[in-house]
LUMTIMAR-800064 format. One record per atom (N, C-alpha, C, CB): chain; atom name; residue in three letters; y negated, x, z. Coordinates in pm, whole numbers, plus 50000, padded with zeros to 5 digits. Glycine has a CB too. Example, Ala and Ser with C-alpha at 12.3 -4.5 7.8 and 13.67 -1.06 7.14 Angstrom:
[rec 'A','N','ALA',[50569,51319,50780]]
[rec 'A','CA','ALA',[50450,51230,50780]]
[rec 'A','C','ALA',[50330,51320,50780]]
[rec 'A','CB','ALA',[50447,51131,50905]]
[rec 'A','N','SER',[50225,51285,50708]]
[rec 'A','CA','SER',[50106,51367,50714]]
[rec 'A','C','SER',[49997,51290,50787]]
[rec 'A','CB','SER',[50060,51408,50572]]
***
This chain:
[rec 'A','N','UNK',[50823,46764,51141]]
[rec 'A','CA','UNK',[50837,46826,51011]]
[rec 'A','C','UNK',[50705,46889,50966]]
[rec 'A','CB','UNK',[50884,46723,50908]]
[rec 'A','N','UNK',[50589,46833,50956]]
[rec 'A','CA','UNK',[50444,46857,50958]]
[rec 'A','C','UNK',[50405,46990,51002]]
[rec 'A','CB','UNK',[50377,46760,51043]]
[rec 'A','N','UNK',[50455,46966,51162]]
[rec 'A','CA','UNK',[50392,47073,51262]]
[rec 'A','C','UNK',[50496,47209,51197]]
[rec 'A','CB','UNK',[50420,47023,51469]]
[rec 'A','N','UNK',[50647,47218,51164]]
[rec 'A','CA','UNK',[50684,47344,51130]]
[rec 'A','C','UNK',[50602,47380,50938]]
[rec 'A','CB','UNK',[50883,47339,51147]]
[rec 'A','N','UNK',[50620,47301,50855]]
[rec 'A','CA','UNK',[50512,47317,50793]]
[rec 'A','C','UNK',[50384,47419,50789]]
[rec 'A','CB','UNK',[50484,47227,50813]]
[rec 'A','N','UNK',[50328,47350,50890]]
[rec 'A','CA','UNK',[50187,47411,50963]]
[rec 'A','C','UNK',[50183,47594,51030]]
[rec 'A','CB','UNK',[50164,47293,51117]]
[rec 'A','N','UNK',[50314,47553,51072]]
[rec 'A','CA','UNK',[50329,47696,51179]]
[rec 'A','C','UNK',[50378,47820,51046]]
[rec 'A','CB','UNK',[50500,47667,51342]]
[rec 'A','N','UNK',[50463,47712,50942]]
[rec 'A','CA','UNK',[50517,47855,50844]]
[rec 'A','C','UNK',[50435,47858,50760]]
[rec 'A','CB','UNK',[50659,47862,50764]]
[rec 'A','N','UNK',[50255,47785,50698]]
[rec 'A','CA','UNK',[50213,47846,50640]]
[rec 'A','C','UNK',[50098,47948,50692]]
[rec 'A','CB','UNK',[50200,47774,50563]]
[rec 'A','N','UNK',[50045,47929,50846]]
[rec 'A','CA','UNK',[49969,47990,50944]]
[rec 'A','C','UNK',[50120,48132,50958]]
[rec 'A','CB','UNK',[49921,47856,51109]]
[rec 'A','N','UNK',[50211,48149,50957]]
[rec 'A','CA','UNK',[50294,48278,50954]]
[rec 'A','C','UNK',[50248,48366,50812]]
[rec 'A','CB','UNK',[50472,48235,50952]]
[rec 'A','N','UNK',[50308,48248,50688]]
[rec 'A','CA','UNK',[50302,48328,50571]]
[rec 'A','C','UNK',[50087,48355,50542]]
[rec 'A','CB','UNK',[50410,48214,50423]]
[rec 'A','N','UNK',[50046,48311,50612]]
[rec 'A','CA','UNK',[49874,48357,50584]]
[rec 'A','C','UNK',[49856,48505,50679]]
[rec 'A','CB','UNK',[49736,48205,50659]]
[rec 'A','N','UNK',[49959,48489,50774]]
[rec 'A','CA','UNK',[49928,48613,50844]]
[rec 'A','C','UNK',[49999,48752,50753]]
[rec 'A','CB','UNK',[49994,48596,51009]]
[rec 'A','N','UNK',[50113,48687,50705]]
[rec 'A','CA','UNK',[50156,48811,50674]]
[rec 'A','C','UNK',[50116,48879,50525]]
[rec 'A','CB','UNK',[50295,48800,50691]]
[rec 'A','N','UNK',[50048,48758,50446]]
[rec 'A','CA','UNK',[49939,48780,50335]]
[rec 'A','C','UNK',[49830,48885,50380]]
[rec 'A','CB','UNK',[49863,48635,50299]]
[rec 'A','N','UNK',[49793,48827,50450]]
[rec 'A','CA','UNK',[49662,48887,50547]]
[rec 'A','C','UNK',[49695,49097,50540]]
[rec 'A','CB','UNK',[49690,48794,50777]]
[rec 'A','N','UNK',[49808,49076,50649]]
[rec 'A','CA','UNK',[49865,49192,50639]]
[rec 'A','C','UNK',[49900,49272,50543]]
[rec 'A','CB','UNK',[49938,49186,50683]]
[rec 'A','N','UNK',[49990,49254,50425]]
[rec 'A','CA','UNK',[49972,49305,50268]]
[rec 'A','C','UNK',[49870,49314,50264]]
[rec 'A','CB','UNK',[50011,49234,50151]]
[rec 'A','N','UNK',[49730,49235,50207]]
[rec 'A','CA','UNK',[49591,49250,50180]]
[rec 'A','C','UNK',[49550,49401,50275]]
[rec 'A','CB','UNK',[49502,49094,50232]]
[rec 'A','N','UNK',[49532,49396,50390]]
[rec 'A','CA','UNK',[49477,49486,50469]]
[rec 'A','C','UNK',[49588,49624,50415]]
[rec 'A','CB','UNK',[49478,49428,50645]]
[rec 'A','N','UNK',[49683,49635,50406]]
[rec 'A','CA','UNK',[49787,49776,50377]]
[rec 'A','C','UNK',[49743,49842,50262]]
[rec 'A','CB','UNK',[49954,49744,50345]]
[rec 'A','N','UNK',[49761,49691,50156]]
[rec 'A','CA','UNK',[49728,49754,50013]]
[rec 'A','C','UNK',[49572,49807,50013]]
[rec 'A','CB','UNK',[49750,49632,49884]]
[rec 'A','N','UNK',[49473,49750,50069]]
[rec 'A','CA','UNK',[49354,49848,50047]]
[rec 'A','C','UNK',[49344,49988,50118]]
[rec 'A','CB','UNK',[49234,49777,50089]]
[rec 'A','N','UNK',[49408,49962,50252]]
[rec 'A','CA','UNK',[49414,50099,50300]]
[rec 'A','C','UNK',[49493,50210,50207]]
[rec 'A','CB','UNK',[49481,50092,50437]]
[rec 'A','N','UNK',[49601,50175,50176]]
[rec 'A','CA','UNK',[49660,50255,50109]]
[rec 'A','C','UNK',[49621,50278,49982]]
[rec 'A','CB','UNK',[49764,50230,50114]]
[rec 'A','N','UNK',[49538,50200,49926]]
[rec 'A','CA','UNK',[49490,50240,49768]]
[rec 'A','C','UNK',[49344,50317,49831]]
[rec 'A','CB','UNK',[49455,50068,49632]]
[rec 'A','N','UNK',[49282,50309,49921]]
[rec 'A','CA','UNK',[49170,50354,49958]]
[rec 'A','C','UNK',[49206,50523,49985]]
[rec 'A','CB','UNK',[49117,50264,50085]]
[rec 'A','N','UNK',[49297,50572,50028]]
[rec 'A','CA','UNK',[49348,50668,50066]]
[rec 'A','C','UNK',[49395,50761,49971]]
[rec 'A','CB','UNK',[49426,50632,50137]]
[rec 'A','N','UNK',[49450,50643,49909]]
[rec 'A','CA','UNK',[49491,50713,49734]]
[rec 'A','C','UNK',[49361,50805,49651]]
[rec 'A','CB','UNK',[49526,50552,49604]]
[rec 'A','N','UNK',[49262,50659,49673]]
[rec 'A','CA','UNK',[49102,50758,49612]]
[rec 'A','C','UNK',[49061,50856,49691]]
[rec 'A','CB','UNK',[48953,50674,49602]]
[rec 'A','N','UNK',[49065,50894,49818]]
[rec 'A','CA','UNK',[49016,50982,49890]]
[rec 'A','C','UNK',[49107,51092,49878]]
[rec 'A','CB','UNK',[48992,50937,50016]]
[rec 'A','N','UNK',[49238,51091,49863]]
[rec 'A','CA','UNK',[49288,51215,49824]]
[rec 'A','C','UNK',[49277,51294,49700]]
[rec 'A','CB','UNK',[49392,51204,49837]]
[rec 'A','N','UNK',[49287,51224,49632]]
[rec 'A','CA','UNK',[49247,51238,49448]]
[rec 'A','C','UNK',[49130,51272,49430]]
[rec 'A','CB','UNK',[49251,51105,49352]]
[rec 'A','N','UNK',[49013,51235,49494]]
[rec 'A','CA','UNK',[48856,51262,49469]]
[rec 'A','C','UNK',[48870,51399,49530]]
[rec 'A','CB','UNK',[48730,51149,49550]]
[rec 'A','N','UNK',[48911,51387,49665]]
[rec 'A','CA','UNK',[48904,51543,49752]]
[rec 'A','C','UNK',[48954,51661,49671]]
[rec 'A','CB','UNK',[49008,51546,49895]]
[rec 'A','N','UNK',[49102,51642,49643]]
[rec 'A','CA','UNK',[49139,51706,49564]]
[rec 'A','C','UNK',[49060,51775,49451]]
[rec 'A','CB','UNK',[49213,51646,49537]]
[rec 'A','N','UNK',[48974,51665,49362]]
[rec 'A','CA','UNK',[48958,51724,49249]]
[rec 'A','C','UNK',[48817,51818,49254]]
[rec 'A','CB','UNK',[48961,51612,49141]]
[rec 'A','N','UNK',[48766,51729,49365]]
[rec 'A','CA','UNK',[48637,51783,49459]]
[rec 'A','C','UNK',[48651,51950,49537]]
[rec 'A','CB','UNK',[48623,51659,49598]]
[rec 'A','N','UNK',[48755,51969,49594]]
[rec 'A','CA','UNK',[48779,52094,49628]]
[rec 'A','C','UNK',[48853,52157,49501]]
[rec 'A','CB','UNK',[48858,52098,49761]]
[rec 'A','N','UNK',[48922,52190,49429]]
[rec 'A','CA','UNK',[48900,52235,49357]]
[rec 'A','C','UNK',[48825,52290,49234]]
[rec 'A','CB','UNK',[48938,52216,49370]]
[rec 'A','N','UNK',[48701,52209,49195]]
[rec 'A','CA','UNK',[48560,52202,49133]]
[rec 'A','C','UNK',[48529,52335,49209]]
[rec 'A','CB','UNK',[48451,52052,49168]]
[rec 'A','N','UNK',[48517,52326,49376]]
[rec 'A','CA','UNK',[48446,52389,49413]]
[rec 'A','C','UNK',[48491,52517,49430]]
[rec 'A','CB','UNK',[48403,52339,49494]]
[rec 'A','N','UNK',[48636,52522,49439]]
[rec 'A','CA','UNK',[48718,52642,49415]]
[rec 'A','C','UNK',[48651,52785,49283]]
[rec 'A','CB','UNK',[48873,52559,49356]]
[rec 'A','N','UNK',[48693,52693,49194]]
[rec 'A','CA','UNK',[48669,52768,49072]]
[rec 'A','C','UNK',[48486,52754,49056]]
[rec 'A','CB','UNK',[48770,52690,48929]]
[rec 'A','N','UNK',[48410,52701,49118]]
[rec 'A','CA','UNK',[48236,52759,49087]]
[rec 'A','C','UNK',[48271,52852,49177]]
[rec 'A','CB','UNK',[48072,52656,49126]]
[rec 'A','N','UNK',[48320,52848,49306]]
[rec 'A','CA','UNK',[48301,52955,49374]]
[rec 'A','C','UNK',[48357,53069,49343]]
[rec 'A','CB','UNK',[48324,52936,49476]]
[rec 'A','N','UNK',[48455,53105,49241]]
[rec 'A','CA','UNK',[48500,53215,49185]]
[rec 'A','C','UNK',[48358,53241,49127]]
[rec 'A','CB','UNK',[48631,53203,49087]]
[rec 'A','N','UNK',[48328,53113,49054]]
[rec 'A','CA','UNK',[48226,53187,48934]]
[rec 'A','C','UNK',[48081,53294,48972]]
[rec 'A','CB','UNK',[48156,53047,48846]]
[rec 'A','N','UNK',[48049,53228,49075]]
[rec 'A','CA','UNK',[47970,53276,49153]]
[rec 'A','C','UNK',[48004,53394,49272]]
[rec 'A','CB','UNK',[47928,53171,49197]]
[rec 'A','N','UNK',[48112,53484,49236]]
[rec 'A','CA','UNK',[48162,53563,49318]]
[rec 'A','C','UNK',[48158,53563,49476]]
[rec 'A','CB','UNK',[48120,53655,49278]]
[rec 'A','N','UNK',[48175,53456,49532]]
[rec 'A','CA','UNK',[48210,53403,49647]]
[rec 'A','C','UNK',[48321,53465,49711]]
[rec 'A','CB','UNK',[48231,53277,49631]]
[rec 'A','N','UNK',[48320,53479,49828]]
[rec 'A','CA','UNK',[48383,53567,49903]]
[rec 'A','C','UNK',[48567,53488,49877]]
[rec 'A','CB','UNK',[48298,53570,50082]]
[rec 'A','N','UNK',[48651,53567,49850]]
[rec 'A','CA','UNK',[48818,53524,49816]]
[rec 'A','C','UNK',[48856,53395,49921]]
[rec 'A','CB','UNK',[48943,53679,49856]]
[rec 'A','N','UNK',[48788,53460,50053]]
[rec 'A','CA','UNK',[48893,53368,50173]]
[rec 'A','C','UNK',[48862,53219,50149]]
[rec 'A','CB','UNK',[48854,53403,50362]]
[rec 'A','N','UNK',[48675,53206,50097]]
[rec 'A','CA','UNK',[48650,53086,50062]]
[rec 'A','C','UNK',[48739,53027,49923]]
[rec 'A','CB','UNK',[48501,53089,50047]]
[rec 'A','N','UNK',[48706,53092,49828]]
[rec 'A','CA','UNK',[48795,53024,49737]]
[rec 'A','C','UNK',[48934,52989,49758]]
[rec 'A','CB','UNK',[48798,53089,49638]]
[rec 'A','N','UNK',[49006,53100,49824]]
[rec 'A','CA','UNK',[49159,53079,49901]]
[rec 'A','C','UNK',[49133,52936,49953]]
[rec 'A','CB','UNK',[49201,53201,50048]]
[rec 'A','N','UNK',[49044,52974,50057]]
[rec 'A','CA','UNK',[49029,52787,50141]]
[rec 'A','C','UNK',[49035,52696,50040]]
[rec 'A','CB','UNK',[48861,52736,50229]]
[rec 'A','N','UNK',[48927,52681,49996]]
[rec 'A','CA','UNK',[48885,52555,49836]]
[rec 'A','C','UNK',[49052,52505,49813]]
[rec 'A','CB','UNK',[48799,52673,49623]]
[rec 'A','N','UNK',[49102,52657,49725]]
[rec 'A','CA','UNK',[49237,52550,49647]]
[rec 'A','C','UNK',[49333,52556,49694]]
[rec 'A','CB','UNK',[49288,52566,49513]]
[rec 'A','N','UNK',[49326,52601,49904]]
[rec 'A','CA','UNK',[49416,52586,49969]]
[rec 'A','C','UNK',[49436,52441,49961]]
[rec 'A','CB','UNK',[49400,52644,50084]]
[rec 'A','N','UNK',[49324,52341,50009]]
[rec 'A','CA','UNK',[49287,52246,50066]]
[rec 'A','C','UNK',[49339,52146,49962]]
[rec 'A','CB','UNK',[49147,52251,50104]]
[rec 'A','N','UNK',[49282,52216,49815]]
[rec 'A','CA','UNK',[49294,52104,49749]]
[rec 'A','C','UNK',[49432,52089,49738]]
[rec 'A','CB','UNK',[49225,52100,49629]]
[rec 'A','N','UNK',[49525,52163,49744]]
[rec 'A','CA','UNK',[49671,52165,49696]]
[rec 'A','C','UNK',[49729,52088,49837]]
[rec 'A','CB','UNK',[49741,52346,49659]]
[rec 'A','N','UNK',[49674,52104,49934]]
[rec 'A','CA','UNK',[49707,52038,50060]]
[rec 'A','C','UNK',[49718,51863,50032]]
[rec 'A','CB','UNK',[49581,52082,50178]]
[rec 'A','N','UNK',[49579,51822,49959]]
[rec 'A','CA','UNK',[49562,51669,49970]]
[rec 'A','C','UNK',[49642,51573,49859]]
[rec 'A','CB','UNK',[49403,51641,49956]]
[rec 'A','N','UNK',[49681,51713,49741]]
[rec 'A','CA','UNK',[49772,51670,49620]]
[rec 'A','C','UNK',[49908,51612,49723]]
[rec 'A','CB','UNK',[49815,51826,49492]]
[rec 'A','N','UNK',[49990,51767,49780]]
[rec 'A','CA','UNK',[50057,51691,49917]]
[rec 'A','C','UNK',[50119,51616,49961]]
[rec 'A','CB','UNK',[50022,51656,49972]]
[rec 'A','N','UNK',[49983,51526,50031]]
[rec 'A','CA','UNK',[49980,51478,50127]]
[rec 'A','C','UNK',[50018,51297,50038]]
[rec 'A','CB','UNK',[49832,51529,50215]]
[rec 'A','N','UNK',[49957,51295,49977]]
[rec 'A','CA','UNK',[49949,51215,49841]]
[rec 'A','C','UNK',[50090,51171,49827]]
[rec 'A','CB','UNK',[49895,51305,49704]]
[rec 'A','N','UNK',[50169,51293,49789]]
[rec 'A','CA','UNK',[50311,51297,49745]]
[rec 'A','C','UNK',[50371,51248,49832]]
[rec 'A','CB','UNK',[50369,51414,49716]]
[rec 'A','N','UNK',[50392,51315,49926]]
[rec 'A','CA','UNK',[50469,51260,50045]]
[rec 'A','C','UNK',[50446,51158,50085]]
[rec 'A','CB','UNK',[50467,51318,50144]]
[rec 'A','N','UNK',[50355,51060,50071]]
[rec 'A','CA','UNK',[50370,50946,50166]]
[rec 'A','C','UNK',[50343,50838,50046]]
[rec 'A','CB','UNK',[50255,50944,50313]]
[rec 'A','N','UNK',[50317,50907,49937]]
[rec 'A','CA','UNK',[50344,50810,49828]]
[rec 'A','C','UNK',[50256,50667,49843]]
[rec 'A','CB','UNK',[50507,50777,49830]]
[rec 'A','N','UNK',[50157,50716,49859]]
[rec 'A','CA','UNK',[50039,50617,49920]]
[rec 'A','C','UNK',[50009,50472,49791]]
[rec 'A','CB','UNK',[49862,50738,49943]]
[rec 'A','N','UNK',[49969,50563,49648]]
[rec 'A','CA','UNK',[50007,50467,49518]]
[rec 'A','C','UNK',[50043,50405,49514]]
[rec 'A','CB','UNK',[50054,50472,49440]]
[rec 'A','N','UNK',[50226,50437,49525]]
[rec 'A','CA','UNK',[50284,50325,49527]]
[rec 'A','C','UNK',[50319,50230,49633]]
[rec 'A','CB','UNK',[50367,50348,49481]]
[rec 'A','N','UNK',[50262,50268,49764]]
[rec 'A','CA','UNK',[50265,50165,49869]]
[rec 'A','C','UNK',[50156,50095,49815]]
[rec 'A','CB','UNK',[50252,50209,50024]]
[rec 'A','N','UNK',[50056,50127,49789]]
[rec 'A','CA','UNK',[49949,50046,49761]]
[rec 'A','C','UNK',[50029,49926,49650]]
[rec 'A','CB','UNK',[49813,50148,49692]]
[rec 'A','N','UNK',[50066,49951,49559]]
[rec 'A','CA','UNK',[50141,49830,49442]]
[rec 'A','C','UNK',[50218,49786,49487]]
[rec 'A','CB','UNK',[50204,49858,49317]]
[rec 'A','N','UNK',[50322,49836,49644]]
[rec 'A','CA','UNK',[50396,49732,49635]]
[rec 'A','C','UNK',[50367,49645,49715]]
[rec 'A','CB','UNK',[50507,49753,49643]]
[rec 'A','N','UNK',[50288,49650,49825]]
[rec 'A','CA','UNK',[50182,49554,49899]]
[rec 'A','C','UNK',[50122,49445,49796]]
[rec 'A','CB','UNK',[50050,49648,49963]]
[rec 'A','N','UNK',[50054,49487,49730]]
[rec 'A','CA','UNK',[50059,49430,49621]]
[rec 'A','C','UNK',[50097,49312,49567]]
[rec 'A','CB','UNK',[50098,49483,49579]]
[rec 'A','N','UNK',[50217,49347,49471]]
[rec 'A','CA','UNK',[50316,49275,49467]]
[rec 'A','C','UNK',[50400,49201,49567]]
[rec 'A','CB','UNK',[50371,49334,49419]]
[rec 'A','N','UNK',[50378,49218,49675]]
[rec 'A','CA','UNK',[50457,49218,49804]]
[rec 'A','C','UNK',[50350,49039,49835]]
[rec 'A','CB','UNK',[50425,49409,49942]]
[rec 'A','N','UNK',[50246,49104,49842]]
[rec 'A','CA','UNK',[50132,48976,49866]]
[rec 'A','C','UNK',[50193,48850,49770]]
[rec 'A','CB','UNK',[49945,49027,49801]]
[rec 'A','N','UNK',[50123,48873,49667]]
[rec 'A','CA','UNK',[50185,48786,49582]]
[rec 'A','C','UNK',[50339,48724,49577]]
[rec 'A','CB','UNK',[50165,48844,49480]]
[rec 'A','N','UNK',[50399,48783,49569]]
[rec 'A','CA','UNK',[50578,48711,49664]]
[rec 'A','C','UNK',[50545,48582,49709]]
[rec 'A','CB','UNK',[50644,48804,49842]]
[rec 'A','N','UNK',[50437,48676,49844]]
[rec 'A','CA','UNK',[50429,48588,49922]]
[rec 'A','C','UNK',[50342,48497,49904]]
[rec 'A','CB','UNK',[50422,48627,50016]]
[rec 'A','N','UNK',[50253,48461,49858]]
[rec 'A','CA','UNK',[50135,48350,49797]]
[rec 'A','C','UNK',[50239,48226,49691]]
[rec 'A','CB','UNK',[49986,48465,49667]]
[rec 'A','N','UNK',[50321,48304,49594]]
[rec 'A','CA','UNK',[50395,48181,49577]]
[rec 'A','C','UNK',[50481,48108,49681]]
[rec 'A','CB','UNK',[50473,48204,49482]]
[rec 'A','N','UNK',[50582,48163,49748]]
[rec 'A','CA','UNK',[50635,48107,49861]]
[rec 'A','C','UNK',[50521,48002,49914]]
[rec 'A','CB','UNK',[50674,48223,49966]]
[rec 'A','N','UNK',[50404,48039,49955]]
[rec 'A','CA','UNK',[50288,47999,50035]]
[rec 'A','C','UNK',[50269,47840,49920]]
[rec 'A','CB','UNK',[50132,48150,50040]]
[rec 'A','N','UNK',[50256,47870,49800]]
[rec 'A','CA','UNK',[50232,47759,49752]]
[rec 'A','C','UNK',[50323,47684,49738]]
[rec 'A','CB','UNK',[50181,47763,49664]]
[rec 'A','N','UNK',[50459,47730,49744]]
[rec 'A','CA','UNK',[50571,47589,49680]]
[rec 'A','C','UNK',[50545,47525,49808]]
[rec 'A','CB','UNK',[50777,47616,49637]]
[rec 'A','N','UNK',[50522,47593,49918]]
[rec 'A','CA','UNK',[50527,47502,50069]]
[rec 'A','C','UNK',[50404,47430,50092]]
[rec 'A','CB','UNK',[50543,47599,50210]]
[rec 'A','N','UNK',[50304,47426,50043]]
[rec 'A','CA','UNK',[50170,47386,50010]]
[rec 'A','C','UNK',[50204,47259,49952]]
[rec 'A','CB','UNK',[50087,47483,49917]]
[rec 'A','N','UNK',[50261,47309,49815]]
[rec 'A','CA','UNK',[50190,47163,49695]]
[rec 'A','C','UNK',[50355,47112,49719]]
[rec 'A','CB','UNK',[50116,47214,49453]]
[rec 'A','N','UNK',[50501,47101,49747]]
[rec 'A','CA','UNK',[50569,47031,49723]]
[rec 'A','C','UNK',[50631,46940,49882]]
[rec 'A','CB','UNK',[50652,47111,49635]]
[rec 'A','N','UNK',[50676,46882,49813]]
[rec 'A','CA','UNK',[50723,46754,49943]]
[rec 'A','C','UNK',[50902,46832,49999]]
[rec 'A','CB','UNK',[50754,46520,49833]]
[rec 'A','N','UNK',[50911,46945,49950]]
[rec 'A','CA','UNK',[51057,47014,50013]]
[rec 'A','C','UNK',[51035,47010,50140]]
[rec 'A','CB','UNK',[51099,47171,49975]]
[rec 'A','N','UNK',[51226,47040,50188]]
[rec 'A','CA','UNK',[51141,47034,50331]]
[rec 'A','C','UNK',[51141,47186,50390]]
[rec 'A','CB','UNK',[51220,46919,50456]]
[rec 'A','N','UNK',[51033,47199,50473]]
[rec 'A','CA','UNK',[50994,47326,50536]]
[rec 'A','C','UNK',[51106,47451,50532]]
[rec 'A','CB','UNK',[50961,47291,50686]]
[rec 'A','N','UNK',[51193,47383,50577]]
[rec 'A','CA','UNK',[51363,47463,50672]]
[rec 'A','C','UNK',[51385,47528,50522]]
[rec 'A','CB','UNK',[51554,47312,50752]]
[rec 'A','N','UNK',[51379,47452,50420]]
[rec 'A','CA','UNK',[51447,47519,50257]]
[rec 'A','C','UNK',[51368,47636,50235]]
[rec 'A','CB','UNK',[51426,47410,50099]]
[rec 'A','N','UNK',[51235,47609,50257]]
[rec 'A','CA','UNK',[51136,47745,50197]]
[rec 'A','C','UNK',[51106,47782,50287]]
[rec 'A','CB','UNK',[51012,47741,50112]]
[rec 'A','N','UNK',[51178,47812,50449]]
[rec 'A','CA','UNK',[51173,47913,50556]]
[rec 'A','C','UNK',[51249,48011,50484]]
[rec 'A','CB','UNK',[51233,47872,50703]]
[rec 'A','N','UNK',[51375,47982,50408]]
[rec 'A','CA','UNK',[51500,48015,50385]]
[rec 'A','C','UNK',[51434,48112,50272]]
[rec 'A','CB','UNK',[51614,47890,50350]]
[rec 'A','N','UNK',[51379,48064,50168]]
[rec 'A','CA','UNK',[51353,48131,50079]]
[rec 'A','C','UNK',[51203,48229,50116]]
[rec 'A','CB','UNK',[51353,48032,49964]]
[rec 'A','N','UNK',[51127,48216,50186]]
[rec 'A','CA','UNK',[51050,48291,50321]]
[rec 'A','C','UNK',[51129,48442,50302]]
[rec 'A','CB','UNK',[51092,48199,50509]]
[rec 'A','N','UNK',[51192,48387,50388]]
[rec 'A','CA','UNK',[51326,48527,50490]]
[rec 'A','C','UNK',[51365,48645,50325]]
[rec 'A','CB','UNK',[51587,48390,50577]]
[rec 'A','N','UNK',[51385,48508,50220]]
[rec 'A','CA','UNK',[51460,48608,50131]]
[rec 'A','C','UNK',[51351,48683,50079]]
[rec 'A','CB','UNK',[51554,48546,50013]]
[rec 'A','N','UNK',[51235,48624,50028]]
[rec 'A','CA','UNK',[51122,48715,50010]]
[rec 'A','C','UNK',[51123,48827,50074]]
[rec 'A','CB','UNK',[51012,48665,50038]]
[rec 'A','N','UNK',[51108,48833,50220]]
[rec 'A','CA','UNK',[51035,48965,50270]]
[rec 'A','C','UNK',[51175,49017,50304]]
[rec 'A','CB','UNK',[50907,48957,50409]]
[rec 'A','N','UNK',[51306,48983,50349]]
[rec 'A','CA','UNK',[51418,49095,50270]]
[rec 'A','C','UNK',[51422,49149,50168]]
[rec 'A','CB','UNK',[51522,49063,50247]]
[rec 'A','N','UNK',[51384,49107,50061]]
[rec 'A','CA','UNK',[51390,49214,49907]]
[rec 'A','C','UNK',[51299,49283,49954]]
[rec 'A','CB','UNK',[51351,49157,49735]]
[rec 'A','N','UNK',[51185,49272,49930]]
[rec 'A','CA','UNK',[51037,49320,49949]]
[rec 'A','C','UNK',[51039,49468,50052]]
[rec 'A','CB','UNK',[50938,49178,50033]]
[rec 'A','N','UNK',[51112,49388,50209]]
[rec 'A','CA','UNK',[51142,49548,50251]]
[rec 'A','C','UNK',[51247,49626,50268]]
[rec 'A','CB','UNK',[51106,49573,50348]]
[rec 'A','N','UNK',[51348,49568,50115]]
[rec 'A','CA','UNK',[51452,49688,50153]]
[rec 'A','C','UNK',[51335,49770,50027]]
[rec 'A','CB','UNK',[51680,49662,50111]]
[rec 'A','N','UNK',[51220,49751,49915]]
[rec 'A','CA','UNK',[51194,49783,49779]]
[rec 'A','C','UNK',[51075,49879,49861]]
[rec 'A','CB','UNK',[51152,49643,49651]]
[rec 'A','N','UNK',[51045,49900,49986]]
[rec 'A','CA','UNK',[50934,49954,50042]]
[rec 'A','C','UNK',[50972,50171,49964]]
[rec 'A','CB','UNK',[50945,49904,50267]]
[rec 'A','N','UNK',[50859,50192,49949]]
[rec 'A','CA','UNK',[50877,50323,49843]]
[rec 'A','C','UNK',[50948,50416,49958]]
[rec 'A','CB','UNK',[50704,50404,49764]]
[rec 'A','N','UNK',[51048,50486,49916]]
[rec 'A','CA','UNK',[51119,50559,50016]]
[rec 'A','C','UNK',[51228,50584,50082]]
[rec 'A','CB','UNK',[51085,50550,50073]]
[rec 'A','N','UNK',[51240,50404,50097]]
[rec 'A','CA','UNK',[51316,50347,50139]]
[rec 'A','C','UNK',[51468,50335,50076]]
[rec 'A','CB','UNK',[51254,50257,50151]]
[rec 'A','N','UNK',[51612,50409,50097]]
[rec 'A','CA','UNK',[51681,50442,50055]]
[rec 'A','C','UNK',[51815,50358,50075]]
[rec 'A','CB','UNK',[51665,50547,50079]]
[rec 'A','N','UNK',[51754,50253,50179]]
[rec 'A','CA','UNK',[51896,50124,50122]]
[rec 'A','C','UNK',[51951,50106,50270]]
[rec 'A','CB','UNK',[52063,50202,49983]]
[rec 'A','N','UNK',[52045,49993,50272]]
[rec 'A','CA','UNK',[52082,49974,50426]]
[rec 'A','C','UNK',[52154,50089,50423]]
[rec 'A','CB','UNK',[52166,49835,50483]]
***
């Protein structure tokens, strides 16, 4: 009883682990598009101001409209929150199996149901 215990909270630390690592990538990505963005376009419009050759400015708020995008489409934000939230799920699960005397097999059960909600709620994601 101990040893499955052991093995499902060494699972649910891995898959904490994993949320942790997604959600920063994906919120990290979030700032790098948003900064770029606002960064190439800054540079867009000085470079008008400074009568800079068109193709450059073309480039500038090609680029920036590119990383707005890129942003959109993969909806990086809100992967970032639901990792997130997704973590946390899982940290309570992690603790009822921690601090209570249930047995393992019950909060495998409630385990499974966690990360079923969690990834049918993944952003995008449009249902079985």
């Amino acid at each position: 009883m101990d040893n499955l215990r052991e093995l499902l909270i060494e699972e649910i630390d891995k898959d904490i682990a994993r949320r942790q690592k997604f959600e920063t990538r994906d919120f990290m990505v979030t700032e790098y598009l948003g900064w770029g963005s606002i960064l190439l376009g800054t540079a867009s419009g000085i470079s008008g101001a400074f009568s800079a050759p068109g193709g450059l400015i073309a480039v500038f708020g090609a680029l920036a409209g590119l990383l707005v995008a890129v942003d959109k489409a993969f909806n990086f934000s809100k992967r970032s929150i639901w990792n997130g939230e997704y973590k946390l799920s899982l940290k309570e699960v992690r603790y009822k199996l921690e601090l209570s005397s249930n047995d393992p097999a019950v909060i495998a059960t409630d385990y499974n149901k966690v990360r079923k909600e969690w990834e049918s709620k993944f952003p995008g994601h449009k249902g079985p």
